[in-house]
C-alpha positions in Angstrom: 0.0 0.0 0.0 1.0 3.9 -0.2 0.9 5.9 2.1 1.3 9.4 2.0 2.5 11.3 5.1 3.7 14.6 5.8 7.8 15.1 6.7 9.6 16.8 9.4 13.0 17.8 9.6 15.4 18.5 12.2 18.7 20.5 11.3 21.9 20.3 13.5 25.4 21.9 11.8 25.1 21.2 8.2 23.2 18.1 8.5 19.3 17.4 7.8 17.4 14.9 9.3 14.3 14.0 7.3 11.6 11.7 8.6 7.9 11.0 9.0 5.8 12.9 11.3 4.8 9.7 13.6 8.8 10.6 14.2 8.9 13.4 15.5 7.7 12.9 18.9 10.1 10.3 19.8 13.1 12.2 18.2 11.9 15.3 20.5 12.0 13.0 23.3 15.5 12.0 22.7 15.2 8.5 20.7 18.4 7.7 18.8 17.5 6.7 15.6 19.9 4.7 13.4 20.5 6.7 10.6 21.6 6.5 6.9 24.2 8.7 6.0 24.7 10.1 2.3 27.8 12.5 2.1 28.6 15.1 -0.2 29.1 13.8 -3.5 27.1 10.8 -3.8 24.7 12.3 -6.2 22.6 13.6 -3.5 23.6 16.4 -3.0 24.7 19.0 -5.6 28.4 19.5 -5.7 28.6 23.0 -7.4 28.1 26.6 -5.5 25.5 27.6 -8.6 23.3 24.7 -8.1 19.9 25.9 -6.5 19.2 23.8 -3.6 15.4 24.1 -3.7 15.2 23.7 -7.2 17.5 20.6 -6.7 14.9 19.3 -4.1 12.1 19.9 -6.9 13.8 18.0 -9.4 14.8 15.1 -7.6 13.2 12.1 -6.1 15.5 11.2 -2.8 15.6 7.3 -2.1 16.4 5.6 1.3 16.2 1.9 1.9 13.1 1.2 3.9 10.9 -1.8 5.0 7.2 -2.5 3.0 4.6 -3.0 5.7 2.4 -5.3 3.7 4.9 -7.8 2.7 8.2 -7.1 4.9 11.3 -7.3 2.0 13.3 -4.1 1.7 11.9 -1.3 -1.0 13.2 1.9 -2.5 10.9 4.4 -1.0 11.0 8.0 -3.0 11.3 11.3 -0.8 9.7 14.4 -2.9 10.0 17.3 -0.6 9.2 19.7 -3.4 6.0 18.3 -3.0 6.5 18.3 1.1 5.3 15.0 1.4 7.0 11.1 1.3 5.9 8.1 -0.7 6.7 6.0 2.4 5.4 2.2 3.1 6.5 1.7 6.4 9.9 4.3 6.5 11.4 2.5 9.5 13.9 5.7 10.2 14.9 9.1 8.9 17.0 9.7 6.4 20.1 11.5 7.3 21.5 14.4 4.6 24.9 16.3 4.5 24.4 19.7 2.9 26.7 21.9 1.3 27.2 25.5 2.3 25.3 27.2 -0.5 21.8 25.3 1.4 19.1 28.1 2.1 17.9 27.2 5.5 15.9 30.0 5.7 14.2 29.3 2.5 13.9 25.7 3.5 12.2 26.3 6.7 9.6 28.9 5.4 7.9 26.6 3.3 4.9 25.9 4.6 5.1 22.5 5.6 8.0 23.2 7.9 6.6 26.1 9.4 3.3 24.1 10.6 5.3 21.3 11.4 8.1 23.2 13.7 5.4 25.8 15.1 3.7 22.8 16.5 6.5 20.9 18.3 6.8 20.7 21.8 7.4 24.2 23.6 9.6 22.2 26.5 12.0 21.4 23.9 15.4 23.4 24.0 15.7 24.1 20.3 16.7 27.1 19.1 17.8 28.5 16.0 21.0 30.8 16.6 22.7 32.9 13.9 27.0 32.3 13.4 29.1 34.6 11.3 31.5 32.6 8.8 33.4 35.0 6.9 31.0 36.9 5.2 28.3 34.8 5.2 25.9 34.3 7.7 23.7 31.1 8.8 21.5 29.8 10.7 21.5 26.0 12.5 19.3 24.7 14.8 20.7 23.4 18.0 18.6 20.4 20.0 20.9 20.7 23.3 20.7 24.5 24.2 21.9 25.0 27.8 18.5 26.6 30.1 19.8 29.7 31.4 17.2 30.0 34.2 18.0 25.8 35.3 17.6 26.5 38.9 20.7 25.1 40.6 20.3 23.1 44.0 21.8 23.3 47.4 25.4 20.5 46.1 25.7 22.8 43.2 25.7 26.2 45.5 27.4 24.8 48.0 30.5 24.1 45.1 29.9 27.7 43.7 30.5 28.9 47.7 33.7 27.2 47.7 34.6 29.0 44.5 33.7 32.1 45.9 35.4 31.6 49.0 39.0 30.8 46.6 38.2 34.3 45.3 37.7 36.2 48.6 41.8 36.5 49.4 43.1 36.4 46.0 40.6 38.8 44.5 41.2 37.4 40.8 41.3 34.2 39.1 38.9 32.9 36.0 35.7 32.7 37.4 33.2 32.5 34.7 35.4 29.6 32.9 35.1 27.6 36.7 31.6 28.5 37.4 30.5 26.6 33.8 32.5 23.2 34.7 30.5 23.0 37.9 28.0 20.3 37.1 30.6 18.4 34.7 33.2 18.0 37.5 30.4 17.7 40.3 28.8 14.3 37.9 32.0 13.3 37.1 33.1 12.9 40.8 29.6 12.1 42.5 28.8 9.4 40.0 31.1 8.2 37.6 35.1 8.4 38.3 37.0 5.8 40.3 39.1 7.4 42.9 40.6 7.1 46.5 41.1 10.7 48.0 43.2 8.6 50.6 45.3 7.0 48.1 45.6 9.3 45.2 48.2 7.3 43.2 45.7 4.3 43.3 47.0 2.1 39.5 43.4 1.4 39.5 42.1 4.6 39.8 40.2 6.8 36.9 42.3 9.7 35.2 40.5 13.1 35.2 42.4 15.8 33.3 41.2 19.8 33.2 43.0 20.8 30.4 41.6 23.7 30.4 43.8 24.7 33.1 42.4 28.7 34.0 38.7 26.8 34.9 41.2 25.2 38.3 39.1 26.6 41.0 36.1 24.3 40.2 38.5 21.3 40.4 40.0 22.6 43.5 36.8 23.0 45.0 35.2 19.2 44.1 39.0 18.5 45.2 38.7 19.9 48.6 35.0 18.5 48.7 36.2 14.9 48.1 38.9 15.3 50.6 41.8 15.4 48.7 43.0 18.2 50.7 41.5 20.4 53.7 38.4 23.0 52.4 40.6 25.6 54.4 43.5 25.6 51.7 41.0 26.8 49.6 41.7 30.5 50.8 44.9 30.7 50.1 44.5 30.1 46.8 47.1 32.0 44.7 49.5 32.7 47.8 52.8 32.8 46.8 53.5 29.2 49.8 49.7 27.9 48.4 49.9 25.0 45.7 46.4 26.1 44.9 47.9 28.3 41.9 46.7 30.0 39.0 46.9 26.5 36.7 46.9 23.2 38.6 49.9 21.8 39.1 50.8 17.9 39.1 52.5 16.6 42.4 51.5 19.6 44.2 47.7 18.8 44.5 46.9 15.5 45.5 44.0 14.6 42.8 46.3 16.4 39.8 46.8 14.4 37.0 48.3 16.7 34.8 49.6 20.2 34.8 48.0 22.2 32.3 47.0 25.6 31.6 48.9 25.9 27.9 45.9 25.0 25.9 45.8 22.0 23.7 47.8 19.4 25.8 45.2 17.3 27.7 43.7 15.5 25.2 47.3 14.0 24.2 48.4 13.1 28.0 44.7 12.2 28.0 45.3 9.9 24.6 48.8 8.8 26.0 47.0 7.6 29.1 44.4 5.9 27.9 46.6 3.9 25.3 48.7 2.8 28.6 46.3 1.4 30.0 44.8 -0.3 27.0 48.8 -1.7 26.5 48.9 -2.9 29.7 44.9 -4.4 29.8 44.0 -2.3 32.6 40.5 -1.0 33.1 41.4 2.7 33.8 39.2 4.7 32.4 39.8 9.0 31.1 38.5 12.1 31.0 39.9 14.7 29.2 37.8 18.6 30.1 38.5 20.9 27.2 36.9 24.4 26.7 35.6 25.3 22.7 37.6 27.8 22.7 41.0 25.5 23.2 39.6 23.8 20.2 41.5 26.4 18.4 44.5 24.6 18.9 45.8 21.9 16.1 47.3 20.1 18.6 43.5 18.8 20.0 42.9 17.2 16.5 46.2 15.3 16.4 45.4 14.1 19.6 41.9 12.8 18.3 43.5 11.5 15.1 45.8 9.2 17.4 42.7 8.2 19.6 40.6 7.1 16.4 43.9 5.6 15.3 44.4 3.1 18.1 40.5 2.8 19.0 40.9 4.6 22.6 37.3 3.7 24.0 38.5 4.5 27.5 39.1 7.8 26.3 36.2 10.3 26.7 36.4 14.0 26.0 34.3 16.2 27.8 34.1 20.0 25.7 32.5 22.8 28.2 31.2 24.6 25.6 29.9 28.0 27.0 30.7 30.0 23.8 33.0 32.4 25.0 37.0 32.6 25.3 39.3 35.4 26.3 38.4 38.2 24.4 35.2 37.6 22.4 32.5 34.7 21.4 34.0 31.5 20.0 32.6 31.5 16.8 33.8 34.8 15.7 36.8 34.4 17.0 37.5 31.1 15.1 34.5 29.4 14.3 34.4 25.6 15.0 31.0 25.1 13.9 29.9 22.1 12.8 31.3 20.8 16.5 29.7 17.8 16.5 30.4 17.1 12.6 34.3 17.7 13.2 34.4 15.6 16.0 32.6 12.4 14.0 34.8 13.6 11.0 38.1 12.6 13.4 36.7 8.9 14.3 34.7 9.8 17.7 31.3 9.0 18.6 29.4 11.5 19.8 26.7 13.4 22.3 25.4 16.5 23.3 24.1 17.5 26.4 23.0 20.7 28.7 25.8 20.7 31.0 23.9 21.7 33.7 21.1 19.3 33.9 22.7 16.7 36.4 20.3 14.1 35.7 21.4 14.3 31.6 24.7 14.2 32.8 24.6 11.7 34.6 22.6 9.5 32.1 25.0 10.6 29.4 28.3 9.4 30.9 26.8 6.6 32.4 26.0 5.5 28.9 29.9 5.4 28.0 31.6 4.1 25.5 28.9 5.9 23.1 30.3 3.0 20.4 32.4 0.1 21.2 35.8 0.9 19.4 36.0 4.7 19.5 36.8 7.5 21.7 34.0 9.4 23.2 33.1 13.1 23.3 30.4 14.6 25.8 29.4 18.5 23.7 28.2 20.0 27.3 26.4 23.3 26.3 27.0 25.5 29.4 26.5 29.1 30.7 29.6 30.8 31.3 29.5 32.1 35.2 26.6 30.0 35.1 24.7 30.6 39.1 25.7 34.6 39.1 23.8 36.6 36.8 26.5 39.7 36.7 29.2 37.2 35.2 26.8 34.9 33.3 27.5 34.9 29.3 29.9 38.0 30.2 33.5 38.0 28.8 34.6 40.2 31.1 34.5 37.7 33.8 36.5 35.2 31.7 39.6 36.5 34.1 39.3 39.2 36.7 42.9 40.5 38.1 40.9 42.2 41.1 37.7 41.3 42.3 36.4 44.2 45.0 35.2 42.6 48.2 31.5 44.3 47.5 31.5 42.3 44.1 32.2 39.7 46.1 29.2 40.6 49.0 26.9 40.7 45.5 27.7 37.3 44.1 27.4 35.5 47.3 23.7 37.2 47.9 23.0 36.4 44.3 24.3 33.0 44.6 22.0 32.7 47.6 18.6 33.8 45.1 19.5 31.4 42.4 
């Protein structure tokens, strides 16, 4: 039998997922869907910057593998979104597209269809569309795994901002917006998922966590200093010049250190180097490598994952805080990285997005590791920077601050207190 239904379509980077209606609800919902995927230059996709894309959509019929519901043997089923519809007999899954940079999203989306379709999803659901600048052109992508900004935070994840705070009070400077964001990805990470004795921190059998974003240190120091790795009171002499609480953490000066880092780019290859060890020596050791987007500037991250992919590190996760903002400006005018996700499948790693700081997705997310047996993970956590104080939330000037006053000080702690 045919069936006519009506598509939807999900956009994510510059990739389109296209699938029936009866879909949509459990791809909202967060249903991985096995997906066919057709790159650039298999004929479905046209290859030169003068090809219409719409036009292209009018004058082909897209085909996907798919089961017949009457009789069960694989069919061709033909996709005609010109039309805006699907000749489907029983499309078991979407149909995954890669599309080139000449694709008119905005044109794509106001088509009728679309616009009844995505003005009648779910409200709940964190998708938004967001605008990057590329050179000199602009577009737009949907993103399914926006961070909340008013996510209320509960009493474990104040009480780690306070101890933040409290580094801050004698030092008066540090990088408090890049610490505040890690909060709920080093908080899951030690709460739930790392093997570790703070009483033996040398323990072979122990889990490696490495911050290699260095400057974010005071949110490891503080989950550090919670675990008891070290008494909570060291915590305010943080930056003294007889402190090992520095700027950057340091290895063999902090118990719970396992790598000194702070010159972007270098965790993920201890992190790589680590993780191979183990694998040499058939040891379950498990790591975790923290990187900020903005250190995803540096080549040296993407020979590191090219080494991973090489030698199938699937003990190796990496964990990207991706709040969007680095030293002086937003990431992706800066140097865009976008696709994210698309770059990090491109080098060999499976991959997940999450709000990173929703616990409970957290927690379900790493729990769920290796994402595929075989390959290195990455966890894309879409945070807030100085996520819990509104004056430093999404605020690059609170990337670093070489002198805090002690009434700024009085005003994050109150505000802290109303989150």
């Amino acid at each position: 039998m045919r069936m006519r239904r009506t598509m939807f379509v999900v956009m994510t980077g510059m990739t389109l997922a296209v699938g029936t209606i009866g879909q949509l609800p459990a791809m909202l919902d967060g249903k991985k869907f096995p997906l066919v995927h057709l790159p650039v230059g298999t004929g479905m996709i046209p290859k030169r910057r003068h090809d219409s894309p719409i036009s292209w959509f009018r004058q082909n019929e897209i085909s996907t593998p798919c089961q017949d519901a009457a009789s069960g043997p694989p069919a061709t089923c033909g996709v005609n979104l010109a039309r805006r519809e699907s000749c489907v007999r029983g499309m078991a899954q979407p149909l995954l597209l890669d599309l080139h940079p000449g694709f008119s999203i905005a044109r794509f989306f106001n088509r009728p269809v679309f616009q009844s379709i995505l003005g009648g999803r779910r409200t709940d659901t964190p998708q938004t569309i967001r605008t990057y600048h590329t050179g000199h052109s602009r577009r737009k992508v949907t993103s399914m795994c926006e961070p909340n900004t008013s996510t209320p935070l509960d009493e474990r994840s104040r009480l780690l901002r306070r101890l933040i705070l409290r580094s801050l009070q004698r030092s008066g400077r540090g990088h408090p917006g890049s610490a505040l964001s890690l909060v709920e990805i080093l908080r899951v990470l030690y709460d739930d998922i790392l093997r570790y004795d703070p009483l033996s921190p040398h323990w072979p059998e122990r889990d490696r966590c490495i911050l290699s974003k260095g400057h974010g240190c005071l949110a490891l120091y503080a989950i550090l200093a919670d675990k008891g790795y070290f008494p909570a009171t060291e915590l305010s002499r943080f930056c003294a010049v007889d402190s090992p609480l520095g700027g950057h953490p340091e290895l063999n000066k902090v118990p719970g250190i396992e790598a000194s880092t702070g010159a972007l780019g270098h965790g993920l290859s201890m992190g790589a180097g680590m993780a191979l060890g183990a694998k040499l020596h058939q040891r379950s050791n498990r790591v975790f490598v923290i990187l900020g987007d903005g250190e995803l500037n540096e080549g040296s991250v993407w020979e590191a994952a090219m080494f991973a992919n090489k030698h199938r590190l699937s003990n190796l996760t990496a964990i990207v805080d991706s709040n969007q903002l680095q030293s002086y400006g937003r990431v992706n005018e800066v140097l865009d990285m976008h696709p994210l996700p698309d770059k990090w499948r491109s080098f060999g790693f499976a991959v997940r997005e999450v709000d990173g700081h929703d616990v409970n997705a957290l927690q379900q997310a790493l729990r769920a590791l290796p994402f595929a047996e075989g390959s290195p993970s990455v966890l894309i956590a879409h945070t807030v920077k100085g996520k819990g104080i509104p004056m430093a939330e999404g605020n690059p000037q609170w990337h670093h601050k070489s002198r805090i006053k002690p009434e700024e000080l009085t005003e994050m702690f109150q505000a802290l207190e109303a989150v």
